[in-house]
Each structure stands twice: as structure tokens, then as C-alpha cells.
C-alpha positions as CSV (number, residue, x, y, z in Angstrom):
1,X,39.7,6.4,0.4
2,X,37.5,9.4,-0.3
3,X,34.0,9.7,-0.2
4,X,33.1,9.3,-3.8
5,X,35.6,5.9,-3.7
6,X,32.6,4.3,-1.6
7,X,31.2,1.3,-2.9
8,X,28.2,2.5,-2.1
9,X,28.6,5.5,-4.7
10,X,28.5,5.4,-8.5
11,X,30.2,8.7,-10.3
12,X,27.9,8.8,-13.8
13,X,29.0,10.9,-16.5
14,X,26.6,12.1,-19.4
15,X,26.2,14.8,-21.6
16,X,28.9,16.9,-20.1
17,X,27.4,16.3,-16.2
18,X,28.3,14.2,-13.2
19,X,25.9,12.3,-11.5
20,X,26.8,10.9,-8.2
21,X,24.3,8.1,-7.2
22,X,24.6,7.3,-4.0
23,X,23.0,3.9,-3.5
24,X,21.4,3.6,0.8
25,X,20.2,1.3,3.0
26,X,17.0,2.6,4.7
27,X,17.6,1.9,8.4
28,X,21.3,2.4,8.3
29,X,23.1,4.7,9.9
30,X,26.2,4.5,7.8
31,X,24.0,5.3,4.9
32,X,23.2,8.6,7.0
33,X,26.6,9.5,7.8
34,X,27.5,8.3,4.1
35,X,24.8,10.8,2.4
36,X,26.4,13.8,4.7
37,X,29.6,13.4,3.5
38,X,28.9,13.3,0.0
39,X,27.1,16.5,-0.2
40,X,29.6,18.1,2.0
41,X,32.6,16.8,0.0
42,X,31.0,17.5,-3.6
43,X,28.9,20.5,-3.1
44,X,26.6,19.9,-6.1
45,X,24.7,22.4,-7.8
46,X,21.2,19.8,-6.5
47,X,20.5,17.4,-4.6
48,X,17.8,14.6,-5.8
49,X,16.2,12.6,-3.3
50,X,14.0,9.1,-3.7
51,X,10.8,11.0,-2.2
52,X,7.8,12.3,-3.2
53,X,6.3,15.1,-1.5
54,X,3.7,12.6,0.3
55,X,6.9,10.8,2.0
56,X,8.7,13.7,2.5
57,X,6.2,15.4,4.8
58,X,6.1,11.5,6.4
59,X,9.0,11.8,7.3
60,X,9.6,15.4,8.8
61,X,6.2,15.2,10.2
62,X,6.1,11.5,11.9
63,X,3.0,12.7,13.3
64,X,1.1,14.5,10.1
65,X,-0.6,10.3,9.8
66,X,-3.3,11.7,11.6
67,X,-4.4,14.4,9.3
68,X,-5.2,11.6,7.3
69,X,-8.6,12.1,6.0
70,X,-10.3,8.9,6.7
71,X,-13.4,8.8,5.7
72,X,-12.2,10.0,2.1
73,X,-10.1,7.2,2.2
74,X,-12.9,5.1,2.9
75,X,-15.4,6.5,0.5
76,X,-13.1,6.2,-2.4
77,X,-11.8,2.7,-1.4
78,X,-8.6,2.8,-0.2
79,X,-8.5,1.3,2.4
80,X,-6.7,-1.8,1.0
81,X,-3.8,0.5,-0.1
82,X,-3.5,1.8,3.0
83,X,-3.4,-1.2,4.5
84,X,-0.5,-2.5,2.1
85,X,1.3,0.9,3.4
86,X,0.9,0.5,6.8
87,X,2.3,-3.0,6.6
88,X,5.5,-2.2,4.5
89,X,5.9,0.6,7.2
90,X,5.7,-1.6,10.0
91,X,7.8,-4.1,8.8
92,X,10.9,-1.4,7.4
93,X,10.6,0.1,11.2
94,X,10.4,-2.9,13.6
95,X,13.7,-3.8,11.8
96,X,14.8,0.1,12.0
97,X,14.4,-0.1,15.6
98,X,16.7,-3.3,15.9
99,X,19.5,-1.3,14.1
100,X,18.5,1.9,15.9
101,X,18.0,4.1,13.1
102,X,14.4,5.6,12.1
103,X,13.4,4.1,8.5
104,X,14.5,7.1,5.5
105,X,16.7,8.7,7.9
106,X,19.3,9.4,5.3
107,X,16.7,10.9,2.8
108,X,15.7,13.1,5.5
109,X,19.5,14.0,6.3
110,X,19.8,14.4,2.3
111,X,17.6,17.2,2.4
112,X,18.3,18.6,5.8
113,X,22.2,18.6,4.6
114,X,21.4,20.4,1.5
115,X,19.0,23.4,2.9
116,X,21.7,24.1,5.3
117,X,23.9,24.8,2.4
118,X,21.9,26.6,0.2
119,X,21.6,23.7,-2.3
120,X,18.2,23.4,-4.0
121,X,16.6,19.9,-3.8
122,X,14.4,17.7,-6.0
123,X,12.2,15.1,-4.9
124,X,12.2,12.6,-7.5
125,X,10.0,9.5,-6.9
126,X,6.4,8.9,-7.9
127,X,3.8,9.9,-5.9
128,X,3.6,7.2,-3.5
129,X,-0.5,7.0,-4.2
130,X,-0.6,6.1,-7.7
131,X,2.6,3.7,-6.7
132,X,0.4,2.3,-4.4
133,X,-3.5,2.5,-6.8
134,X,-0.9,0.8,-9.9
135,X,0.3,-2.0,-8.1
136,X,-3.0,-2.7,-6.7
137,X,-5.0,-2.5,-10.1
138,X,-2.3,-5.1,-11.6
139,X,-3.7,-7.5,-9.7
140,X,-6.7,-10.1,-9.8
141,X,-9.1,-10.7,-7.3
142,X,-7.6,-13.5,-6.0
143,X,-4.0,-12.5,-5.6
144,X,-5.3,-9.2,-4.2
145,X,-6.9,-11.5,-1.8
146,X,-3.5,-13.8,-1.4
147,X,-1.5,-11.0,-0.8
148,X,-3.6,-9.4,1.7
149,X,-3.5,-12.3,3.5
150,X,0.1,-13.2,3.2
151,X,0.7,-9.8,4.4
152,X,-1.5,-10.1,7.3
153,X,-0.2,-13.0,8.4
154,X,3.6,-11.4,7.9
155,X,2.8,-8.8,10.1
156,X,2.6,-10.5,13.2
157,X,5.9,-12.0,12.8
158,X,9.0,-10.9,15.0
159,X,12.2,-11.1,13.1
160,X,15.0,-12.6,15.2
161,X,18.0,-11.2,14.4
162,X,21.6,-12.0,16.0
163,X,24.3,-10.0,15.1
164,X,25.0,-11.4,11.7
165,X,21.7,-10.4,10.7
166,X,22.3,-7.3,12.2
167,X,25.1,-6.5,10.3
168,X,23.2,-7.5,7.3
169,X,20.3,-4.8,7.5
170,X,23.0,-2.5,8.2
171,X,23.9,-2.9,4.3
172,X,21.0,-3.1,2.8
173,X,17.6,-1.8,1.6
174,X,15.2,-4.2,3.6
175,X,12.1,-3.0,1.7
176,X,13.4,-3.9,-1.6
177,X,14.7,-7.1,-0.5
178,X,11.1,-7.5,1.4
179,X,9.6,-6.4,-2.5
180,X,11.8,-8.9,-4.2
181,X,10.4,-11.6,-2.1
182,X,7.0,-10.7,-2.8
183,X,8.0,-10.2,-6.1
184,X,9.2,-13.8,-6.7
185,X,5.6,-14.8,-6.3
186,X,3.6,-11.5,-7.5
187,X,5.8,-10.1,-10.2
188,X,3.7,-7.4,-11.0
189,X,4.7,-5.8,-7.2
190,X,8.4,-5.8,-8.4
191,X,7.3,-4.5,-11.9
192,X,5.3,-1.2,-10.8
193,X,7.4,-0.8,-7.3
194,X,11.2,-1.4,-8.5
195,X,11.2,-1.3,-11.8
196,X,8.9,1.6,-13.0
197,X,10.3,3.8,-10.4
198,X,13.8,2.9,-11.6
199,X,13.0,4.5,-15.1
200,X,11.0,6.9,-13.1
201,X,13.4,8.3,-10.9
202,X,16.5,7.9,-13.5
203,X,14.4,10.7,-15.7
204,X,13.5,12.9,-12.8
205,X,16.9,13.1,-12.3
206,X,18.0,13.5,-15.3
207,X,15.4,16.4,-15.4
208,X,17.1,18.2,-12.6
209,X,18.7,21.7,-13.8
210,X,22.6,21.4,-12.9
211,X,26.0,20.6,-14.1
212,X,27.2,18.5,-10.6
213,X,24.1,16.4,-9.2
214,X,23.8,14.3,-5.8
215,X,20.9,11.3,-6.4
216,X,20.2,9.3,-3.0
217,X,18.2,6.4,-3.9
218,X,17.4,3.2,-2.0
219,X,20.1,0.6,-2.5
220,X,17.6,-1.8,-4.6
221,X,17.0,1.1,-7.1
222,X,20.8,2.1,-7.6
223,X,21.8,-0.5,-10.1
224,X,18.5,0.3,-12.3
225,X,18.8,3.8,-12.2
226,X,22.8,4.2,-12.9
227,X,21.9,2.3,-15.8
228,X,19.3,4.0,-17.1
229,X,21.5,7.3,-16.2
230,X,23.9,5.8,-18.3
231,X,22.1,4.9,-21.4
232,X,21.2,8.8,-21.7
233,X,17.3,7.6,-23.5
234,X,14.7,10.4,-22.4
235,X,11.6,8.6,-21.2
236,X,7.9,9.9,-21.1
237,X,6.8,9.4,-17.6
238,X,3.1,10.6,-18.6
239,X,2.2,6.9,-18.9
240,X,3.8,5.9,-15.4
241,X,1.6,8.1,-13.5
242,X,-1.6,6.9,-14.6
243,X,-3.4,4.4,-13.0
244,X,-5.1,1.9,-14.8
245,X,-8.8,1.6,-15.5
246,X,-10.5,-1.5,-14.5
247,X,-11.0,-3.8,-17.2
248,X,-14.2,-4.3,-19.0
249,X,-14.1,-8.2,-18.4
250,X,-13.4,-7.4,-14.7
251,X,-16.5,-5.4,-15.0
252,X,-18.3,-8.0,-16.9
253,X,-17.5,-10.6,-14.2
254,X,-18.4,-8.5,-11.3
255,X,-21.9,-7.8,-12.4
256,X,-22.4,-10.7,-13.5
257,X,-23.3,-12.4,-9.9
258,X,-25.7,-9.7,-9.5
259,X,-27.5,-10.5,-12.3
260,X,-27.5,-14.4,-11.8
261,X,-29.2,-13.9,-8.7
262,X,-32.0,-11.4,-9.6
263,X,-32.1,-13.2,-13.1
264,X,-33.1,-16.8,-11.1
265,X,-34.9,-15.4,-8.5
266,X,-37.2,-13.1,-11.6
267,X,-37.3,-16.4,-13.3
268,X,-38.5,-18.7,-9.9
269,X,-41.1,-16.1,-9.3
270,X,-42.6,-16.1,-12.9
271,X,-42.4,-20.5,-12.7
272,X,-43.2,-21.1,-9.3
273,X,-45.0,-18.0,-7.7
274,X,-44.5,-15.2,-5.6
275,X,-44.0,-16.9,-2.5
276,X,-41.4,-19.0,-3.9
277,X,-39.3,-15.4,-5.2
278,X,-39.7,-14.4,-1.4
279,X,-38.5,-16.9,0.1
280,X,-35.8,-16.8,-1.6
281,X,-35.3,-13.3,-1.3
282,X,-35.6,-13.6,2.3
283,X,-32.9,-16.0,2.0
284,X,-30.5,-14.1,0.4
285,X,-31.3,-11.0,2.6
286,X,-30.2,-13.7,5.5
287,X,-27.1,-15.5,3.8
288,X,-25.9,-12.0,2.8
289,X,-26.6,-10.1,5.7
290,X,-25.9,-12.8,8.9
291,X,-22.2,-13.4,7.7
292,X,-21.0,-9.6,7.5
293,X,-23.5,-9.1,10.8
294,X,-21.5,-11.3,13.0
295,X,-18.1,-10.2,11.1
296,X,-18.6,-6.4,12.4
297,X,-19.7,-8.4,15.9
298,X,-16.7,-10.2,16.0
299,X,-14.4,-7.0,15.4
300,X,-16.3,-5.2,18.3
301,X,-17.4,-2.6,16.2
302,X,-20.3,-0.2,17.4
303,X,-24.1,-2.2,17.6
304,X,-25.1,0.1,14.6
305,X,-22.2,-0.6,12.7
306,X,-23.0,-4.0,12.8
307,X,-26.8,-3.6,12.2
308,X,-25.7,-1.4,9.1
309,X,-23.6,-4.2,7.9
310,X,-26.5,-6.4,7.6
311,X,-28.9,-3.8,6.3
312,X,-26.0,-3.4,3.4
313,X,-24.8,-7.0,2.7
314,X,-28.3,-8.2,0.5
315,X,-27.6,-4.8,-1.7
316,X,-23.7,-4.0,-1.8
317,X,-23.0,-7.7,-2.4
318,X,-25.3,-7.4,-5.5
319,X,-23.6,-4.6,-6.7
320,X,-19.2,-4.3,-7.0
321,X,-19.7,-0.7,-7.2
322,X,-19.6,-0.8,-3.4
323,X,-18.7,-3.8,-0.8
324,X,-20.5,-4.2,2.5
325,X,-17.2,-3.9,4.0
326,X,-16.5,0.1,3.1
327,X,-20.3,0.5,4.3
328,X,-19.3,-0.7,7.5
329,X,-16.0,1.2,8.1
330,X,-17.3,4.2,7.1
331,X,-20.3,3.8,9.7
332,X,-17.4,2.5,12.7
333,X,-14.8,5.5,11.5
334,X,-18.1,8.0,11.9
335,X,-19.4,6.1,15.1
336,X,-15.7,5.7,16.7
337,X,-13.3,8.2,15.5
338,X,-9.7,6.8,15.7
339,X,-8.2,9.2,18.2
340,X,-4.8,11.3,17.0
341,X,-2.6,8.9,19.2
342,X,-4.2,5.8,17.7
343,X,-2.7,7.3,14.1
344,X,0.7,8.2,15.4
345,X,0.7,4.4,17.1
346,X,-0.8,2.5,14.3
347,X,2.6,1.4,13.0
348,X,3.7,0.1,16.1
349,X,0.5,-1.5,17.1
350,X,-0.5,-3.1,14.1
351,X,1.8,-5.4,14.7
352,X,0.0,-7.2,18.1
353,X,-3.3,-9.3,17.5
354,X,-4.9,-7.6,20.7
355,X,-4.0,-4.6,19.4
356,X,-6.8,-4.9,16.4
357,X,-9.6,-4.5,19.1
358,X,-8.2,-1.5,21.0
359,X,-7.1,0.8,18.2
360,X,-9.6,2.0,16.8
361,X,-7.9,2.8,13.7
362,X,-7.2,-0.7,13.2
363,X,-10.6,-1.6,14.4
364,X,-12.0,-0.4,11.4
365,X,-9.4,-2.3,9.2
366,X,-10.8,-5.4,11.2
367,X,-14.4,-4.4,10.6
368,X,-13.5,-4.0,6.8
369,X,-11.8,-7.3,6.9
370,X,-14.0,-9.4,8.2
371,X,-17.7,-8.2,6.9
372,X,-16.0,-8.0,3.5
373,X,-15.1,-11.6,4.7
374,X,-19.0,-12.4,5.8
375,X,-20.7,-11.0,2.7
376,X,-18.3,-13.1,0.2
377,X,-19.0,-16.6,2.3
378,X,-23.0,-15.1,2.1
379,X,-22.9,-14.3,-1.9
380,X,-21.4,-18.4,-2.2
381,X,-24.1,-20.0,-0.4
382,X,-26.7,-17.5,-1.0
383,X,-26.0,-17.7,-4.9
384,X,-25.4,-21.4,-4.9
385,X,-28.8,-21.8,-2.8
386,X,-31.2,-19.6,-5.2
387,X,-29.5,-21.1,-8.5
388,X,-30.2,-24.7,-6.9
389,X,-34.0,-23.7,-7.1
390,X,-34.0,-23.1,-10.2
391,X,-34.1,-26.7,-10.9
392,X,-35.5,-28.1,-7.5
């Protein structure tokens, strides 16, 4: 059987061009040995990888994680995304270590194969970033929430696998069946992350100057794209790379807490005094501010990190321009710099509890977590408090 007689190979013809879509499993070596021999055999005029130049760098720099810069992360809220990122990359490479093989390996061979024959490559996928920002801003509050915590919880598990299962990985894409899970209770996850970047990479690589082209995608994304390859349609991917603005009834309902709590506590001063608007000020300033103060204690972060959490709760939690919890990771990132290690570990280490307290990357994840946690319990009984005044 020759190479392009592989199941795992699709030979597309359009428009007087071959396109062969090889179809890989992320953490398998056959799908590494698979990808060499293609290119060897076919010597096309490109080679188009599932990459975008983000990833790429990832992945032949393992250690470029820690030129990350954090506090832009921080500042421009982020850090949820990242989060999401680190997880998926945890996950795809506790099972790459079972089956031996680092996670991407045969994108990184796709392009190491071609450059050593002279064969220009593309790198076809969205930027991982607005992937990322587009499957965040899908999302309401509350299954941003659920999936956060879903994930978090999913982290800490071990996968057990015997040989069966081994076999298994071996022949597939794990991530895409991890993002078909999660997609079967948050289909906008499999809408943005599968099936956008089907139609996305299908165009890109149809965009690729050549008569004889190699595409290496993951194995989920193989029967989208050959189909899309096949139906010949030019797409306009200008609309795929922008990221949503929020909405204006998400903006509607976020400041609209703020102005029921300044709006009852302006209206209890003017019927019942100034002493009754401060002392439910004070209040507030305690509901708000005790909750994300013993959050950031909890997390071990830096004493002024967790002062400064309680100095921000009463005004970042009447505000969802900015939450208490970027306030406070910004002051532990600036306080206690992760340390380069701590980024080239993260993925590892993310996945042990204990872990949390001694990385101090992931100590500022925790910090975020939980005083984000603390000022949303403090804006519930803090608003229900001064709104029950209104009528005591």
C-alpha cells in the first residue's frame, strides 16, 4: 500500500490541483512518521500546516511561555483565556506523555520535513488569540462561569488508561474529541473551535500558491475541511477573525448593579439621613471588600495584595469595567514575579492542587479565582442588604 492509500489521507482534486489532506492524531507517533512520508513521497510544491504563527513558535520554542507578557495579559483581561489554554494544554500532554509522543509533534515534523527540502510552508489556522477571545465572548456569564469550573475541576483528574485506551489515543485527535465533549454541552465551543476553523483552514489552503499541495490538519478537522476543499466555494475569512463586541444588553445588565446600589443608598440618605447612607456604605465597603480580602489570604498571595483586594472590591465590584480579581493579580504578578521555570512548568504543575500555592504563576490564577470569587458573594449580600433598607 503506498502512502497516499492511507486511511488517514484524502487525495482532493479541484480546479486542476491535488490536495492531499492528511488527517493526524496529535500525540501520535504514527501520525509523525505518517506526515514524513507523505511529503517525501509527493514532494509538493507547499506544504500547509494547522498552525498559526503563535503555536508554531510554541512548539519549536517549548520554552518561549515565559516571554509571556503578563501583566499585559492581566491588564487587558486575559487571564481567563489563558487559563482555558493552559488547561487544553495540560490535558493534550498528560495523555502525550502516556503515548510518549510530545503534543503537535507531527506539525512540527510537517514543517521540519519540508524546510529540509526546500518546500515553502504555510501556516494555515487562525490566530489562536482571537480563537481563544471568540469562543470566550460567545458565552454568558454563567456558562463562562460553568465552564471554568468544569474545567477546573477536569484538570485534576488522571486519566487511566490500559492498553486499549492506549491504542485508542494512538488514532485519534484527543483535543477534538475533548472539544466535542465540551461541545455537547456548550455548542458554541464546537462552533468557533471546530467548525469555524474548518472553513477557515479549508480557504487558507486553498489560498496557497501551487499546483501539488500537502495540508496536515488535526484528525477532527479532516472531514470538515476535505469537504469544504471539495465544494471549491471561496469564503471571506474577514468576518472569522473578528472578535465580537460585547453586547449592549450585556452592558446594560452589568451596570446596572452599580447603579442599584448607589441609586438606594442616594435615595436612603435623602429619606432617612446621612447616617443611615453611611452606614450603609460602610457596609458595603465591608461585604465587598472582606470576601475578596480573605480570597487573596487564602491563595497566599503577598499581605498587600490582599490589602489591595479589599481597598478595590467596594469600587471594581461597582463597576464591570474592571473586577477586583485583575486588581489583585496584577498587584501579586508585580509583588511576586512568576519565575522563568515556573512558566516552562506551568503545564505540568497545573495539574496538582498543592502545586497552586507554590507556582507562582498559578498563584496568581488562584488569587484571580478566588477574590473574583469573594467580591461576587460580597456584591449578593451587600446589594441584597442595602436594597432591604430601602423598605426597613
Amino acid at each position: 500500500m503506498t502512502d497516499t492509500d492511507s486511511t488517514d489521507v484524502d487525495v482532493i482534486s479541484a480546479n486542476g490541483r491535488t490536495f492531499f489532506l492528511v488527517g493526524t492524531a496529535h500525540i501520535s507517533r504514527e501520525s509523525v512518521d505518517l506526515v514524513r512520508q507523505i511529503i517525501e513521497t509527493e514532494q509538493p510544491d507547499r506544504v500547509c500546516i494547522e498552525l498559526d504563527e503563535k503555536r508554531m513558535a510554541a512548539l519549536r520554542q517549548p520554552d518561549a511561555f515565559a516571554a509571556l507578557d503578563l501583566n499585559h495579559i492581566i491588564r487587558t483581561q486575559q487571564l481567563a483565556s489563558m487559563f482555558l489554554n493552559l488547561i487544553l494544554a495540560s490535558y493534550q500532554k498528560r495523555l502525550g506523555g502516556a503515548v510518549g509522543v510530545i503534543p503537535g509533534a507531527e506539525l512540527l515534523e510537517a514543517a521540519k520535513v519540508a524546510e529540509a527540502r526546500g518546500i515553502p510552508i504555510s501556516l494555515c489556522d487562525r490566530d489562536v488569540r482571537v480563537t481563544l477571545r471568540r469562543t470566550w465572548a460567545t458565552m454568558s456569564w454563567w456558562r463562562k462561569s460553568y465552564l471554568l469550573s468544569s474545567l477546573l475541576v477536569a484538570v485534576f483528574e488522571r486519566p487511566e488508561l490500559d492498553e486499549e485506551g492506549l491504542r485508542e489515543l494512538r488514532q485519534q485527535d484527543v483535543t477534538t474529541r475533548l472539544i466535542e465533549e465540551l461541545g455537547k454541552e456548550f455548542p458554541s465551543i464546537k462552533t468557533v473551535l471546530i467548525d469555524e476553523r474548518d472553513t477557515y483552514l479549508a480557504q487558507k489552503i486553498r489560498d496557497a500558491p501551487g499546483e501539488r499541495i500537502v495540508a496536515v490538519v488535526g484528525a477532527g478537522h479532516r472531514a470538515g475541511v476535505r469537504k469544504k476543499l471539495g465544494d471549491g466555494e471561496a469564503v471571506d475569512l474577514a468576518p472569522l477573525e473578528v472578535v465580537p463586541p460585547v453586547s449592549p444588553a450585556w452592558k446594560w445588565a452589568g451596570w446596572s448593579i452599580p447603579v442599584l446600589i448607589l441609586g438606594s443608598i442616594a435615595y436612603i440618605g435623602w429619606t432617612k439621613g446621612a447616617a443611615a447612607a453611611g452606614h450603609n456604605i460602610l457596609f458595603w465597603v465591608a461585604a465587598s471588600g472582606v470576601p475578596s480580602f480573605i480570597g487573596a489570604v487564602v491563595a497566599l498571595a503577598h499581605p498587600l495584595t490582599a490589602i489591595g483586594a479589599f481597598l478595590a472590591a467596594p469600587i471594581t465590584t461597582l463597576t464591570p469595567v474592571l473586577g477586583v480579581g485583575h486588581v489583585a493579580a496584577l498587584l501579586q504578578a508585580y509583588l511576586r514575579p512568576p519565575l522563568v521555570r515556573e512558566f516552562q512548568t506551568v503545564g505540568e504543575e497545573i495539574g496538582s492542587l498543592r502545586n497552586w500555592w507554590s507556582n507562582r504563576l498559578l498563584r496568581i490564577l488562584l488569587v484571580f479565582i478566588l477574590t473574583t470569587l469573594g467580591g461576587m458573594f460580597g456584591t449578593f449580600v451587600g446589594g441584597a442588604e442595602i436594597v432591604s433598607n430601602l423598605f426597613g
